[in-house]
C-alpha positions in Angstrom: 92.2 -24.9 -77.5 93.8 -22.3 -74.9 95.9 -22.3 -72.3 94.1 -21.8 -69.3 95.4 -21.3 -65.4 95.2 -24.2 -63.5 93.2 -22.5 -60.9 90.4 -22.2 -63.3 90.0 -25.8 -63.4 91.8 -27.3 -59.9 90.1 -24.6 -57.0 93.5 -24.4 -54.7 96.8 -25.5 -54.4 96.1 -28.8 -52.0 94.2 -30.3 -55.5 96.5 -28.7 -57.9 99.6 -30.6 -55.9 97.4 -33.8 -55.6 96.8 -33.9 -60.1 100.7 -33.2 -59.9 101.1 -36.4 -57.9 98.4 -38.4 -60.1 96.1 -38.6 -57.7 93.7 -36.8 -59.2 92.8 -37.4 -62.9 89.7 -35.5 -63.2 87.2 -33.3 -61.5 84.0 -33.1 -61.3 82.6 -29.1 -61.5 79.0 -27.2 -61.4 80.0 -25.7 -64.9 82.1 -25.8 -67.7 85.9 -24.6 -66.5 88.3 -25.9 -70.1 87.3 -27.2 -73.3 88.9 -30.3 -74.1 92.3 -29.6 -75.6 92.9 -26.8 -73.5 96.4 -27.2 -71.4 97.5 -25.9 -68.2 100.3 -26.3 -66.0 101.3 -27.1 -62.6 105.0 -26.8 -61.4 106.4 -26.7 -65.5 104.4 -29.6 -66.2 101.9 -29.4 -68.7 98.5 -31.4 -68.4 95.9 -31.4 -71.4 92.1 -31.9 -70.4 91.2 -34.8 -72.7 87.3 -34.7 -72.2 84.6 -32.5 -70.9 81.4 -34.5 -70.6 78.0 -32.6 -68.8 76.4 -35.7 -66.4 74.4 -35.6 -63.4 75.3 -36.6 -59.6 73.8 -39.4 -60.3 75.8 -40.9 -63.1 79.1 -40.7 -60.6 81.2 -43.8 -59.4 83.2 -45.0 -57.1 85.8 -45.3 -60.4 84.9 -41.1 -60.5 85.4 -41.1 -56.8 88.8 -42.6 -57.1 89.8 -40.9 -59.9 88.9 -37.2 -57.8 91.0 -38.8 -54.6 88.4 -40.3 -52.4 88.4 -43.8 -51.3 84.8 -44.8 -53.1 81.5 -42.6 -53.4 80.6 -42.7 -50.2 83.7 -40.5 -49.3 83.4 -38.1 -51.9 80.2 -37.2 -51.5 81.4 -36.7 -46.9 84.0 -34.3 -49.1 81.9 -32.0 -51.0 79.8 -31.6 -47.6 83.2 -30.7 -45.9 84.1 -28.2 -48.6 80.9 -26.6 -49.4 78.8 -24.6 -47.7 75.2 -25.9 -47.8 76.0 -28.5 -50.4 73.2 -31.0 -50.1 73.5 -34.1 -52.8 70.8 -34.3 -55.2 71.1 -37.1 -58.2 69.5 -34.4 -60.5 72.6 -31.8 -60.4 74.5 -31.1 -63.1 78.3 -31.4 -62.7 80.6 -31.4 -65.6 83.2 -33.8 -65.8 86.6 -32.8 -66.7 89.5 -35.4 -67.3 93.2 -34.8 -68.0 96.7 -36.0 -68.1 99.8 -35.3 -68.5 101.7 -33.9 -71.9 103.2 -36.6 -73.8 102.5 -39.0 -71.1 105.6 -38.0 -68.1 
């Protein structure tokens, strides 16, 4: 366990301010950014990532969706196209889950 920035895990400050708000409660990345247990903190609170699980594009939800800030899958998958340059959505990609929530549950 280590305590890691929360830029490693959350890329800017729009998504950092949105898992401050509970809007987000885990995010989806091409590679492994924390180990579960690690913490991190956004404006002095402290979150703990509570599971790392390697999955595919294909094993996403809506529920995953929701829990990243989109409406359903559907508008997720319109987001990553907005964000990422040449992003092209293949069910075969591996993504790494990573879910978290607050310290001592605030």
């Amino acid at each position: 366990m280590a305590h890691i920035d929360a830029g490693e895990l959350l890329p800017n400050e729009h998504v950092q301010r949105m898992a401050a708000e509970g809007e987000i409660t885990q995010m989806h990345r091409g590679h492994e950014y924390a180990d579960e247990g690690d913490t991190f903190d956004i404006d002095g609170r402290t979150f703990e990532v509570t599971d790392v699980t390697h999955r595919t594009l294909g094993d996403l939800t809506d529920e995953d969706a929701q829990r990243e800030g989109s409406e359903d899958l559907e508008a997720y998958r319109k987001r990553l196209n907005q964000v990422h340059d040449r992003f092209e959505w293949d069910d075969d990609s591996e993504v790494v889950r990573h879910r978290f929530e607050p310290v001592g549950g605030e």
